[in-house]
N, C-alpha and C positions, 0 to 999 in steps of 0.2 A: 354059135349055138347057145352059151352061154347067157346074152342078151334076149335072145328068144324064150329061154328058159323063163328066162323074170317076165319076159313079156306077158306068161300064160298065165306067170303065178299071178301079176296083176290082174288079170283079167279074170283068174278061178277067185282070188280071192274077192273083188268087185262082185262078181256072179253071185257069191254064197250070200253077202251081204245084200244086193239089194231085192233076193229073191227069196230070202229066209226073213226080212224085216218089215212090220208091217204099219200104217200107219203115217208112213210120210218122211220125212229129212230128220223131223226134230226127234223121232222116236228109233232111229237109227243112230244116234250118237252112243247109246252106251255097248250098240253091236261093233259101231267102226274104233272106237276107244280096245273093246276086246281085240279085234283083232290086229287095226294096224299099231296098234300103242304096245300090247302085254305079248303077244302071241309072236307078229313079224317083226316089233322091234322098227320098223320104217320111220314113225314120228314121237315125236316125246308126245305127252299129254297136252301142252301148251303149242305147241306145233298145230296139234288136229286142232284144238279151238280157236286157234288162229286160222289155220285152214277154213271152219266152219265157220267164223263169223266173217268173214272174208266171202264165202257163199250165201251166208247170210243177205251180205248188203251186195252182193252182185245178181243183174238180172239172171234168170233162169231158178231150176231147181235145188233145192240147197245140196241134198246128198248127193247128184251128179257133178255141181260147180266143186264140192267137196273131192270127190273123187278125180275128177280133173286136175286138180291140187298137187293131192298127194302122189298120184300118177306122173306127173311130171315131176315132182321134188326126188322122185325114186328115177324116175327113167327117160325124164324131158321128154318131146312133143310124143314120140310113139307111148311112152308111158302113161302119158294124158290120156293119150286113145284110146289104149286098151284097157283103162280103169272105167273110163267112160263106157266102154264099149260093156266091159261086162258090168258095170252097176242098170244099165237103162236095158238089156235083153232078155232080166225076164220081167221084167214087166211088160214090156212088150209084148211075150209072147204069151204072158198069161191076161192082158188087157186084150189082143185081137180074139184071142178063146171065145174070153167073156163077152164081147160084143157080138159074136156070133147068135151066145143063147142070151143074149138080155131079153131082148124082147119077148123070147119066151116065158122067162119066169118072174120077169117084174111085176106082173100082176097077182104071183104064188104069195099066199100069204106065210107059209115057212120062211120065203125068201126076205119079205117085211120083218117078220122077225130075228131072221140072222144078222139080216144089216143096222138092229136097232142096238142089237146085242154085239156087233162088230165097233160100229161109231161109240160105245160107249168104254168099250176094252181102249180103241186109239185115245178119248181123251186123257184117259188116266194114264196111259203112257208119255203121251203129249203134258201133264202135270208133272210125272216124272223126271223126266228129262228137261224139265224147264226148270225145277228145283235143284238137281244137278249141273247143271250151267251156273245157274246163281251162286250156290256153293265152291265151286273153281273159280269164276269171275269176277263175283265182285268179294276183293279182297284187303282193299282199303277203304277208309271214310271219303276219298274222291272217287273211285268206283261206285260207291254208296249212293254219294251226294248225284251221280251221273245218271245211275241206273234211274232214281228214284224221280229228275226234271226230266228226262224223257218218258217213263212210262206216265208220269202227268201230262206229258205234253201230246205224246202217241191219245191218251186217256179221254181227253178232257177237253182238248181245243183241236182234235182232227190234224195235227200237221204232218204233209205227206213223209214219206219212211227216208226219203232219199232227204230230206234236210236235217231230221234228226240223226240220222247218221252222219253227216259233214260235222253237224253241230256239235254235236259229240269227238270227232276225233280231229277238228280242230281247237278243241277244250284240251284234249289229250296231246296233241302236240305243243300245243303254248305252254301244258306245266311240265312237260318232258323239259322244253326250254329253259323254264324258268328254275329248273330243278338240278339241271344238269348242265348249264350250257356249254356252248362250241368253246373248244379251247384254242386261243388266241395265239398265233405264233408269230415268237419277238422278233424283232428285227435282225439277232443274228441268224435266224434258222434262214431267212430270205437271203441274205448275204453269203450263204456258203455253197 
């Protein structure tokens, strides 16, 4: 029963979150930072940004691959499920609503204007939370130097998302190496 218990909490807390946040994945990070960092205590701060760029760079939606994540770091595969389960139902079920009366009020001009006045509230959010990522993330002069040839390179010369990310954390892995390497074990540790 106990397991179950968490189940739901995964799944109410999932629910609140992707049905009170508006705007997409990247304008959800300082609701899921709220809730599963300060409030459940589930992931530290560097956990969920690991989490999130980790859904970042994998196909699908960020704030469901995110949910996925954490869902499972709390509760494995059924945890996945049930985070998943409640971050993606209500959208769903306020996306099938709205498809009902689209048709009807896309041509209302109140409606033009809500949704100019809508896309303009997500970009500032979507600025928000991108200025906040940058402030956690990049935290040294190689963080610096990384962010700064990829967003040239994203920028400037069109390279698809999926090589600037290899490029990038195989940057990251060779100066983890180079910084820290493997420790060599002498010939007595083999010997006993």
């Amino acid at each position: 029963m106990n397991r179950f218990k968490m189940l739901l909490n995964l799944y109410w807390s999932f629910f609140k979150i992707g049905g009170l946040t508006f705007g997409g994945g990247l304008t959800m990070l300082p609701m899921l930072e709220h809730e599963l960092v300060q409030n459940k205590k589930w992931v530290t701060e560097e956990e969920l940004l690991d989490c999130y760029a980790i859904g970042q760079c994998t196909p699908g939606i960020i704030a469901v691959n995110t949910a996925t994540f954490v869902g499972y770091k709390k509760g494995k595969v059924l945890g996945g499920i049930f985070s998943t389960l409640g971050m993606v139902t209500p959208s769903l079920v306020i996306i099938t609503v709205a498809a009902m009366f689209l048709q009807l009020i896309m041509g209302n001009e109140i409606f033009q204007h809500a949704m100019m006045g809508i896309r303009s509230v997500v970009c500032a959010l979507m600025v928000n939370t991108v200025l906040n990522l940058i402030k956690k993330s990049i935290v040294s002069y190689l963080s610096c130097a990384i962010f700064a040839l990829v967003l040239a390179a994203g920028l400037f010369f069109k390279i698809p998302t999926i090589f600037l990310v290899l490029a990038a954390t195989t940057v990251g892995i060779i100066i983890e190496l180079i910084n820290n390497p493997p420790q060599k074990k002498n010939k007595e540790d083999k010997n006993v």
